[in-house]
PATI-519661 format. One record per atom (N, C-alpha, C): residue number from 0; residue in one letter; atom name; x, y, z. Coordinates in steps of 0.02 Angstrom, whole numbers, m for minus. Layout:
// residues N
k:NUM	r:A	a:CA	xx:X	yy:Y	zz:Z
...
This chain:
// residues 106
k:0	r:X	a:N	xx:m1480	yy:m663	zz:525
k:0	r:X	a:CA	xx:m1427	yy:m662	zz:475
k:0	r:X	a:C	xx:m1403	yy:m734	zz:465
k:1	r:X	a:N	xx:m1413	yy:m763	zz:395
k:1	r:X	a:CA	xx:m1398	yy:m829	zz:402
k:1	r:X	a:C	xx:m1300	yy:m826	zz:391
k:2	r:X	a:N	xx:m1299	yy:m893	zz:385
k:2	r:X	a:CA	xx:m1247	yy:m904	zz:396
k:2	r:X	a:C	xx:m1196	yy:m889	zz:326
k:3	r:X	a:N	xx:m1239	yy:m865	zz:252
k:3	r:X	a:CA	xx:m1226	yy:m880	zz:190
k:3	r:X	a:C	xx:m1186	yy:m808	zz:203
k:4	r:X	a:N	xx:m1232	yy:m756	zz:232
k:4	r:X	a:CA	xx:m1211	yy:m672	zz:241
k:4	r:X	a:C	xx:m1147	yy:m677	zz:259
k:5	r:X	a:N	xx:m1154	yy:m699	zz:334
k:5	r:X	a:CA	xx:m1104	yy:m707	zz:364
k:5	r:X	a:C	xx:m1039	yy:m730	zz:327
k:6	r:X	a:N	xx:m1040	yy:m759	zz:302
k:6	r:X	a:CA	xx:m951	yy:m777	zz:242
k:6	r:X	a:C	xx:m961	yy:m744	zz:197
k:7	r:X	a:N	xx:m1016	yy:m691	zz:158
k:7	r:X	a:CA	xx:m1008	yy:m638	zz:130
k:7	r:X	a:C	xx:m974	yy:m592	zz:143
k:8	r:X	a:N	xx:m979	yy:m592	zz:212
k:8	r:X	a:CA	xx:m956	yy:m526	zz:247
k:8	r:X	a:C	xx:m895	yy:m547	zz:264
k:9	r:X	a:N	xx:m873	yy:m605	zz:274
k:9	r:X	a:CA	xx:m798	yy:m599	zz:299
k:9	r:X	a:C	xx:m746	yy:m604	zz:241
k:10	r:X	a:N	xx:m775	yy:m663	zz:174
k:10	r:X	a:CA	xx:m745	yy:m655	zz:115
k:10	r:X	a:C	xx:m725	yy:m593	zz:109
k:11	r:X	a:N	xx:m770	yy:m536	zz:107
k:11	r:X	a:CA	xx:m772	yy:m463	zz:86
k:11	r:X	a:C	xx:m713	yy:m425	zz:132
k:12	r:X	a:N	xx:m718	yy:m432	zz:202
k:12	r:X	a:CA	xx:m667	yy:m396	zz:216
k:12	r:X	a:C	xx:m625	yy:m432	zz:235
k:13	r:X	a:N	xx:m582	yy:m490	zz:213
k:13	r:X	a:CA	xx:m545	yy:m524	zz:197
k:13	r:X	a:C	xx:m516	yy:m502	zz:130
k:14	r:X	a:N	xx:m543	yy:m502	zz:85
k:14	r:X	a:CA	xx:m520	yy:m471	zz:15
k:14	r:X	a:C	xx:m491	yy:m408	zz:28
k:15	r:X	a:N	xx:m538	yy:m358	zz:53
k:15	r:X	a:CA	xx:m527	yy:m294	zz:72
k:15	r:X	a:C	xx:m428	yy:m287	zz:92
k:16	r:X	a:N	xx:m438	yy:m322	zz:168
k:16	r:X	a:CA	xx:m373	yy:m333	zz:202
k:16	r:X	a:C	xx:m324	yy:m351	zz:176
k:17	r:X	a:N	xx:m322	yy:m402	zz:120
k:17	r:X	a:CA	xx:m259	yy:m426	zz:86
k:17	r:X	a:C	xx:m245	yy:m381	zz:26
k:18	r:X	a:N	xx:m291	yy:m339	zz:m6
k:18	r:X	a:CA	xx:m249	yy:m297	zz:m40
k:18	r:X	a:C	xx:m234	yy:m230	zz:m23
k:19	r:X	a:N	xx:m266	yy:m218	zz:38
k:19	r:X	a:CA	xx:m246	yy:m173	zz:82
k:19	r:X	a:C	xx:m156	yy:m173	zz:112
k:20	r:X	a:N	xx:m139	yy:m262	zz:116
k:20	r:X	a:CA	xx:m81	yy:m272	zz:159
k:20	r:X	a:C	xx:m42	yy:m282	zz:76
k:21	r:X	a:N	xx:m66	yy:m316	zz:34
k:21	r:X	a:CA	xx:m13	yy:m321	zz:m33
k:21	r:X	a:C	xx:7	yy:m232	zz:m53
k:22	r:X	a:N	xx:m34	yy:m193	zz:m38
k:22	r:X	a:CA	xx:7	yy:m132	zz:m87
k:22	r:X	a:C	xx:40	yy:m111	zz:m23
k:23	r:X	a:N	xx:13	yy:m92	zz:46
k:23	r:X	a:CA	xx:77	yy:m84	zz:91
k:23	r:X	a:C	xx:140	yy:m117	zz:81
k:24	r:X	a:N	xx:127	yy:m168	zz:67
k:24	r:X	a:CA	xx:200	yy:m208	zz:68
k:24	r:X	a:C	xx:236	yy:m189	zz:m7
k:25	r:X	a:N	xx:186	yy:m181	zz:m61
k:25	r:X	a:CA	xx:224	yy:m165	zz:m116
k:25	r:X	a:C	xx:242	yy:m73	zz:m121
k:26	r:X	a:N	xx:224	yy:m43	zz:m74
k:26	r:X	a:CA	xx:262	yy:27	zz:m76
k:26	r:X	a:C	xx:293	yy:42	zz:m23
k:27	r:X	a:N	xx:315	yy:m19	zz:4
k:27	r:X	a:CA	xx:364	yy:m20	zz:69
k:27	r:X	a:C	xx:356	yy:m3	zz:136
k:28	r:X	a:N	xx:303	yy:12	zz:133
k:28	r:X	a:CA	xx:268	yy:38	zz:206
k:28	r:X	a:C	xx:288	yy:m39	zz:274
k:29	r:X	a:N	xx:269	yy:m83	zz:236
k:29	r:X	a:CA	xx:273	yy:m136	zz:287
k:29	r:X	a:C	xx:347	yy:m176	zz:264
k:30	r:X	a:N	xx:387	yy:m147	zz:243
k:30	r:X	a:CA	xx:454	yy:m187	zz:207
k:30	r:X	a:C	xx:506	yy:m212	zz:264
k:31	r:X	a:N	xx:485	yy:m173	zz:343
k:31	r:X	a:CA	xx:535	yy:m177	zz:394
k:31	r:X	a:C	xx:532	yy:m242	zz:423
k:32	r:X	a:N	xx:466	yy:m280	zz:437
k:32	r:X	a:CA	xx:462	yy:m341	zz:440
k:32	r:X	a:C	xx:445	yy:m378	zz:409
k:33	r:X	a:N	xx:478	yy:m426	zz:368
k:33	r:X	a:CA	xx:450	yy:m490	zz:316
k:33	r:X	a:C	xx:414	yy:m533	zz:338
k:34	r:X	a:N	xx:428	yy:m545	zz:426
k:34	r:X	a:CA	xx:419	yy:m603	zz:460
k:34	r:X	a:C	xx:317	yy:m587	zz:460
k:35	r:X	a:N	xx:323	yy:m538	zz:450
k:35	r:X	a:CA	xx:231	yy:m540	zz:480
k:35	r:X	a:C	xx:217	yy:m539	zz:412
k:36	r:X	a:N	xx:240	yy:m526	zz:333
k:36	r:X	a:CA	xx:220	yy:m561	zz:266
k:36	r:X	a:C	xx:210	yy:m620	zz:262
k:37	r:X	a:N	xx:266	yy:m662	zz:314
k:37	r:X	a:CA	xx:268	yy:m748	zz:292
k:37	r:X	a:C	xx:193	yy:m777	zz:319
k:38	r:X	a:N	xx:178	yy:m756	zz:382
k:38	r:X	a:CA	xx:153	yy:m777	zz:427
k:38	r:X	a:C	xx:64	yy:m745	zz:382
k:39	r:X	a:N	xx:71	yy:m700	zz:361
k:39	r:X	a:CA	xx:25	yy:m673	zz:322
k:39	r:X	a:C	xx:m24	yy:m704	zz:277
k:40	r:X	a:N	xx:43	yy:m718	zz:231
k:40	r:X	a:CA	xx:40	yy:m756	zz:164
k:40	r:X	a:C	xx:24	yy:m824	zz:188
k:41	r:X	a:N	xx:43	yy:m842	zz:250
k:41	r:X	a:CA	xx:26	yy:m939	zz:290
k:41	r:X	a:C	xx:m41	yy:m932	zz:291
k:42	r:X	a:N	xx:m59	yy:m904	zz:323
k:42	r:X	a:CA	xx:m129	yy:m880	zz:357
k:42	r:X	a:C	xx:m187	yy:m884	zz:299
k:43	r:X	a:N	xx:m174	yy:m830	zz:237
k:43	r:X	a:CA	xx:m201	yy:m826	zz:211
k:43	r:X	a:C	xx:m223	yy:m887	zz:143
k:44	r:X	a:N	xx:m158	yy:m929	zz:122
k:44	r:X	a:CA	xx:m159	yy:m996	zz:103
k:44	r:X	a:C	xx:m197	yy:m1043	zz:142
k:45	r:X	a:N	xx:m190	yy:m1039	zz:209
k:45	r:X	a:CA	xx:m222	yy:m1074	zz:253
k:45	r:X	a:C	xx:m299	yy:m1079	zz:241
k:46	r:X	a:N	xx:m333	yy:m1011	zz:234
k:46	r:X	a:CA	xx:m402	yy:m997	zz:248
k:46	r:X	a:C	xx:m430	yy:m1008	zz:198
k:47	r:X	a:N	xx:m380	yy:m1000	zz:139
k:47	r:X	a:CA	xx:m423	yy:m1000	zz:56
k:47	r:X	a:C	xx:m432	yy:m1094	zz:60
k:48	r:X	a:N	xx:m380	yy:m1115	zz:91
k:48	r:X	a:CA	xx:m374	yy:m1204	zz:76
k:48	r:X	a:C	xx:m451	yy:m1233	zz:96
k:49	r:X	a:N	xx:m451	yy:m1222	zz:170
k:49	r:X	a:CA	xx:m490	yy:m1235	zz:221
k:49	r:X	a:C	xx:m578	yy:m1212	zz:194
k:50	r:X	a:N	xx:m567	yy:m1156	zz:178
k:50	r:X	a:CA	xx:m625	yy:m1157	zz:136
k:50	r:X	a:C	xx:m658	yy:m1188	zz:95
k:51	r:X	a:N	xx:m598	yy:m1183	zz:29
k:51	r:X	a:CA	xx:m620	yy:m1216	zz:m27
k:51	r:X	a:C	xx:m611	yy:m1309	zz:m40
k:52	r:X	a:N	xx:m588	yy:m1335	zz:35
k:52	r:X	a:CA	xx:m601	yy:m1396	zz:41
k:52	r:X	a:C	xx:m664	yy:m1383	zz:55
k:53	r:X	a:N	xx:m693	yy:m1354	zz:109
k:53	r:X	a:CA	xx:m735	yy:m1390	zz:126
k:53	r:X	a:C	xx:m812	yy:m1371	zz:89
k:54	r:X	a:N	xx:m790	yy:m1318	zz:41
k:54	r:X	a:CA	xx:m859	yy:m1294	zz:0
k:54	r:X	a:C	xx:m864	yy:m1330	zz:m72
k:55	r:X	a:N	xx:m795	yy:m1353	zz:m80
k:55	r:X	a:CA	xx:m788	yy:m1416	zz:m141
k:55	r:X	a:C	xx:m781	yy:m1494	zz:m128
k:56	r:X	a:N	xx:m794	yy:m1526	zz:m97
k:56	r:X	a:CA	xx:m759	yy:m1577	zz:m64
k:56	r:X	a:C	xx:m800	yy:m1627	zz:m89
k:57	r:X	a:N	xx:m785	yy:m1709	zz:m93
k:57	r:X	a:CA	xx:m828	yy:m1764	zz:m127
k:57	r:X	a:C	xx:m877	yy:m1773	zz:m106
k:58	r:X	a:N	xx:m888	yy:m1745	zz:m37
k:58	r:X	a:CA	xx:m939	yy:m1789	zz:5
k:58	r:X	a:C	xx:m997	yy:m1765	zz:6
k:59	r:X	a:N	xx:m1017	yy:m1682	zz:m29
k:59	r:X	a:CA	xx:m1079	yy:m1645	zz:m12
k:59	r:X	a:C	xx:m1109	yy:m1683	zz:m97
k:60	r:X	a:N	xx:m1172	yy:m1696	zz:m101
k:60	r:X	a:CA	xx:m1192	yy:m1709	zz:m152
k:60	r:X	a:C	xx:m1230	yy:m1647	zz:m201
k:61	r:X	a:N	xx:m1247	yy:m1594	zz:m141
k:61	r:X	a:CA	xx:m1264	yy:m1556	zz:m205
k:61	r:X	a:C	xx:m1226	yy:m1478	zz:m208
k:62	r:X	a:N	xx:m1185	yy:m1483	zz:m249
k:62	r:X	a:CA	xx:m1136	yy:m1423	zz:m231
k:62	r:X	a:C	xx:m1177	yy:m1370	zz:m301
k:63	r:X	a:N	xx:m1198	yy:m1318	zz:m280
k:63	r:X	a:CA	xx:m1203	yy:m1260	zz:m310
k:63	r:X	a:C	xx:m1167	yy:m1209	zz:m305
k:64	r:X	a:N	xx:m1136	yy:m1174	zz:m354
k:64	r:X	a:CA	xx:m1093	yy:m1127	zz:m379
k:64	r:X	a:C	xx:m1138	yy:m1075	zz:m368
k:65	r:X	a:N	xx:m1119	yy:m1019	zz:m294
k:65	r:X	a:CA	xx:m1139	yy:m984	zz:m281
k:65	r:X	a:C	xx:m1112	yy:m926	zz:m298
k:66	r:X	a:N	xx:m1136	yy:m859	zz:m277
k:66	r:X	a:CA	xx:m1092	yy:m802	zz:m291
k:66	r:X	a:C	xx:m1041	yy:m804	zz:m279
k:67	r:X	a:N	xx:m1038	yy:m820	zz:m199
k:67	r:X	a:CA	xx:m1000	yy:m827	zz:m140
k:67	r:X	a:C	xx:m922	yy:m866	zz:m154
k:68	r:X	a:N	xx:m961	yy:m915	zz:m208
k:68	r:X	a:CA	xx:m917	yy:m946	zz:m202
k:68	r:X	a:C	xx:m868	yy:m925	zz:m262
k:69	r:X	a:N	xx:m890	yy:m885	zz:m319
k:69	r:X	a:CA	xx:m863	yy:m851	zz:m353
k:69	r:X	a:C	xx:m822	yy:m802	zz:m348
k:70	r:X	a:N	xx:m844	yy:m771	zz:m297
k:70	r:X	a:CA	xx:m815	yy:m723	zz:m257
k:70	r:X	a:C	xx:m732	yy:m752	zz:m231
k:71	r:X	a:N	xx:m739	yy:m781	zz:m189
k:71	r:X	a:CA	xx:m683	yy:m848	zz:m139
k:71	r:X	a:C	xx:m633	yy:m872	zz:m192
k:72	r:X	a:N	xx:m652	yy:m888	zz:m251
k:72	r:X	a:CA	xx:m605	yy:m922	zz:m295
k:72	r:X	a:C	xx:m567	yy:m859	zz:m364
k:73	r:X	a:N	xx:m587	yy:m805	zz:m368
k:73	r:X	a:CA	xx:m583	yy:m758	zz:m384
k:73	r:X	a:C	xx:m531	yy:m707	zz:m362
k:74	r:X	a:N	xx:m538	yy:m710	zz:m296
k:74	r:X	a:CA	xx:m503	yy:m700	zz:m226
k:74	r:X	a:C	xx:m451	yy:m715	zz:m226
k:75	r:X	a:N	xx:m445	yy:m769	zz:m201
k:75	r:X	a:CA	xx:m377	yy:m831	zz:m214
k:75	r:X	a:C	xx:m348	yy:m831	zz:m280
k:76	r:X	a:N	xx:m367	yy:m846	zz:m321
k:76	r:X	a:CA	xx:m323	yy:m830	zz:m398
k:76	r:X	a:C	xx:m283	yy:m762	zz:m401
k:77	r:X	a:N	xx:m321	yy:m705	zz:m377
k:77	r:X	a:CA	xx:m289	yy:m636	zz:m367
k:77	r:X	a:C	xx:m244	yy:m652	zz:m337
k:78	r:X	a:N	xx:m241	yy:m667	zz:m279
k:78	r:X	a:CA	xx:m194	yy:m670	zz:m220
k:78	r:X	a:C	xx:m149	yy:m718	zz:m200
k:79	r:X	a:N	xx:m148	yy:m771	zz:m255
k:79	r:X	a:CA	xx:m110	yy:m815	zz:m262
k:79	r:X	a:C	xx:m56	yy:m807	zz:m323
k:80	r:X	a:N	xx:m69	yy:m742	zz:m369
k:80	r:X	a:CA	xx:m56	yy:m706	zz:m405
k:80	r:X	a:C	xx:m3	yy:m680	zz:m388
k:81	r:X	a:N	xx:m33	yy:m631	zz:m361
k:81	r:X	a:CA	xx:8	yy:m575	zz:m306
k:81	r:X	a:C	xx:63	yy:m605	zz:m269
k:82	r:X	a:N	xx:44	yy:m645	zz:m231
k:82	r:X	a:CA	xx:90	yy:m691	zz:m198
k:82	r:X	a:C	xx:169	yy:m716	zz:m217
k:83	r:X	a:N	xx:139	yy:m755	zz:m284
k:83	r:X	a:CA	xx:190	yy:m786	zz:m322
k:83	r:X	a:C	xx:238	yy:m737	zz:m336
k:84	r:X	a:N	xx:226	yy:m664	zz:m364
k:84	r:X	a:CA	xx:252	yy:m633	zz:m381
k:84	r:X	a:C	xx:280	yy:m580	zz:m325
k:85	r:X	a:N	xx:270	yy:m587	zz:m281
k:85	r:X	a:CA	xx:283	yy:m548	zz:m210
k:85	r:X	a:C	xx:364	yy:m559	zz:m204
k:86	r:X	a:N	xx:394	yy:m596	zz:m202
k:86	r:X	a:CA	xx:456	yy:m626	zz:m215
k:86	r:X	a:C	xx:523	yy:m585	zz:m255
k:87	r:X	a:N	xx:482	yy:m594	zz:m328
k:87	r:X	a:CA	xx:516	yy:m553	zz:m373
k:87	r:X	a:C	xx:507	yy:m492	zz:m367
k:88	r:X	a:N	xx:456	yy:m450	zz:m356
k:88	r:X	a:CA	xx:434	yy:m383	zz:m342
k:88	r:X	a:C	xx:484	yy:m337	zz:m307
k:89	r:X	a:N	xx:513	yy:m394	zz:m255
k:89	r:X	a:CA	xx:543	yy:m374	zz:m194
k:89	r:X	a:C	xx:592	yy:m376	zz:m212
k:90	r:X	a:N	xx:638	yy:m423	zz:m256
k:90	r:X	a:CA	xx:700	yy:m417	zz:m271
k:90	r:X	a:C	xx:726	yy:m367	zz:m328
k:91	r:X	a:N	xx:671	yy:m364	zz:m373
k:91	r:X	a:CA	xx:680	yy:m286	zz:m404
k:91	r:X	a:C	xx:687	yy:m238	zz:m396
k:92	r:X	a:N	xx:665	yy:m220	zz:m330
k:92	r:X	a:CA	xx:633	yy:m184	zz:m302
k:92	r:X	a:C	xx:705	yy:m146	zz:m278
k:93	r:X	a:N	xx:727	yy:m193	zz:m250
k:93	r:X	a:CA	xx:802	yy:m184	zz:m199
k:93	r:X	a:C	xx:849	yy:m176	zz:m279
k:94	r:X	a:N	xx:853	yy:m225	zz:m320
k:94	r:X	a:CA	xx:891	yy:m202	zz:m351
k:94	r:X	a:C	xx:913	yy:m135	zz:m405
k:95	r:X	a:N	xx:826	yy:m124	zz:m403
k:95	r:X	a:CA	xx:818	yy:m29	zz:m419
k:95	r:X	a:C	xx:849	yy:5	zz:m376
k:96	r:X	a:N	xx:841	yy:m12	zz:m311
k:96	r:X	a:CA	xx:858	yy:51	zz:m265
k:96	r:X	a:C	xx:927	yy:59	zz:m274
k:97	r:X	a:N	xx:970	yy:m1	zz:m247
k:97	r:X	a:CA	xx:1047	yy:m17	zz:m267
k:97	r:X	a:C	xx:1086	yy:25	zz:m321
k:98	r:X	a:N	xx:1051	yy:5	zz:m391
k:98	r:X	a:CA	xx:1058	yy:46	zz:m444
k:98	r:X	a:C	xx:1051	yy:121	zz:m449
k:99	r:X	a:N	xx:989	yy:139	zz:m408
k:99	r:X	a:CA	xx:1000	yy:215	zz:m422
k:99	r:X	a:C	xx:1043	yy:254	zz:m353
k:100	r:X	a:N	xx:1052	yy:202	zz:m308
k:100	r:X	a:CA	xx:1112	yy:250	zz:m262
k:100	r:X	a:C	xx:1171	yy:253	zz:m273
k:101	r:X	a:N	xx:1193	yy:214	zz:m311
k:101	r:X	a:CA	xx:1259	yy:210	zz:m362
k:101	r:X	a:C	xx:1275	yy:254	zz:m396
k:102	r:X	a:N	xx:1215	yy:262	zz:m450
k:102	r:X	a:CA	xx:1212	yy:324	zz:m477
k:102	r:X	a:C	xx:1219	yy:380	zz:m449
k:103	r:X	a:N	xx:1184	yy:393	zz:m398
k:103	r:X	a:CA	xx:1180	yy:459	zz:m379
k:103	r:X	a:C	xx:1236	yy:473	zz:m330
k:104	r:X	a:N	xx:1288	yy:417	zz:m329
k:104	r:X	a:CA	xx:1351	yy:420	zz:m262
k:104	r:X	a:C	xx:1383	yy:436	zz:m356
k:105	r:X	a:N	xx:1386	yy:433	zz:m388
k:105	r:X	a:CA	xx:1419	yy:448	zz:m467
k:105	r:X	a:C	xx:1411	yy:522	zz:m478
């Protein structure tokens, strides 16, 4: 198994995992701790960086645009997406709930 598979396969269930953990977190399942979102969301900025330095970087002379790598940047745009908006999601979110217990204390 070369080594190309091999980051196929982890891209893949890497992708898998983060929108596995984005809709937990967006239907509140994981809402009790934020602290393991931050650390999440670090992690995962981290890995997309680290990657895509080093699969884009000045120094390789012949860079081909692989699947893989379509895949990885595809990835990251989603989830940098998601991300950004993770924020606001959350404060809506609360301020729906707020709103309809009001109501229903009415």
């Amino acid at each position: 198994m070369g080594i190309y598979r091999i980051e196929t396969i982890i891209v893949d269930w890497i992708g898998i995992f983060t929108f596995l953990i984005f809709a937990l977190l967006f239907i509140g399942i994981l809402q009790q701790k934020p602290l393991y979102f931050i650390e999440f969301v670090f992690l995962f900025k981290l890995f997309i960086s680290i990657f895509l330095i080093y699969r884009f970087n000045d120094f390789r002379k012949n860079i081909k645009f692989t699947d893989l790598d379509r895949k990885v940047c595809f990835l990251a745009g989603i989830n940098l997406l998601i991300i950004s908006f993770a924020d606001l999601i959350q404060d809506y979110l609360g301020r729906i709930k707020t709103a309809v217990k009001t109501f229903v204390k009415k």
